[in-house]
C-alpha positions, 0 to 999 in steps of 0.5 A, a space after each residue: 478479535 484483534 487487540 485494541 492495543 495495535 488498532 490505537 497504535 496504528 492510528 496514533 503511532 502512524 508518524 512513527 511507522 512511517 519513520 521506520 519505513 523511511 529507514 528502510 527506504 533510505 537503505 534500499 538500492 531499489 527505490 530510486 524514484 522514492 530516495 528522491 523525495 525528502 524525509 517530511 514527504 516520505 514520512 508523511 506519505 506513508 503515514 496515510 497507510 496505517 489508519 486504512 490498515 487499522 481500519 481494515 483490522 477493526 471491521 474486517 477489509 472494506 474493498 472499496 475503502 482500500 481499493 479506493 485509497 491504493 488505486 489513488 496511490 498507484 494514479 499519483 505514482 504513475 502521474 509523478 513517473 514511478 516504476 510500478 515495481 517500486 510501488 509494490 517493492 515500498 509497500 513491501 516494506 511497509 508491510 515489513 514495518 508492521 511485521 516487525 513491530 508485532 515481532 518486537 514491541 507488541 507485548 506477546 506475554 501469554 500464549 493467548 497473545 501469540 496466538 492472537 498475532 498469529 492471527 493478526 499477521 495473517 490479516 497483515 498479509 492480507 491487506 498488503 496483498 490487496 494494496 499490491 492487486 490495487 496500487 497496481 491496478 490504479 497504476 495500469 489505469 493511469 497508464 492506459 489513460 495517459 497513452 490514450 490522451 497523451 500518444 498517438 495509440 489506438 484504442 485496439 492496441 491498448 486493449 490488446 497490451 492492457 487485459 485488466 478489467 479496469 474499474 472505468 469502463 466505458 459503457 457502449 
């Protein structure tokens, strides 16, 4: 069971999150596309993650929930032209954001408790795993949907540089 304490600060304290996430943006040399966005929008964008990982703590990972909200991410990163390398490397961070607040400010007072954000990182990893295979795959998506509407690319060798089983097949 995860504490009810790190389910409310999740969803209460996202602000928070988000603005740990924005330093840790702001000092990377990595996300160059990311430094271009203000601190409102970071702040704000990332705070969006924290109720879906709350949620996923809560009643255990709903794939169609997460799936849904990082294959929209990874559509809006495409469309506004971030690498998808900087997608994964910012949740990453976020991902790091949680790691640290359980390492530093959630109250491991017994054994019982460290036991229990052992248990609570492990599904930490989890969800952020699952947002890089989505974020990724809404990414490949809005790509191959972009070259075939917007470039002169036939549809054979889309297929044949863009394996992935998406999620919008086409009947026949």
């Amino acid at each position: 069971m995860v504490d009810r304490m790190l389910i409310d600060t999740l969803n209460f304290k996202a602000k928070d999150f988000g603005a740990r996430w924005k330093a840790m943006i702001r000092r990377s040399p990595h996300l160059k596309h990311y430094q271009t966005m203000s601190d409102e929008e970071l702040v704000a964008d990332n705070e969006r993650l924290y109720p879906v990982l709350a949620r996923s703590l809560e009643r255990g990972i709903d794939r169609s929930h997460v799936g849904d909200f990082f294959v929209k991410l990874g559509k809006t990163r495409m469309e506004k032209g971030f690498p998808v390398s900087e997608l994964v490397f910012a949740l990453s961070l976020s991902h790091q954001t949680v790691i640290e607040y359980l390492m530093s400010d959630f109250v491991l007072d017994s054994t019982v408790r460290m036991y229990q954000a052992m248990g609570v990182m492990t599904k930490v990893a989890e969800f952020f795993h699952l947002s890089a295979f989505y974020v990724t795959k809404g990414f490949l998506e809005e790509t191959y949907t972009h070259m075939s509407k917007h470039h002169e690319i036939s549809e054979e060798i889309l297929k044949k540089y863009f394996r992935d089983d998406f999620f919008f097949k086409k009947s026949d």
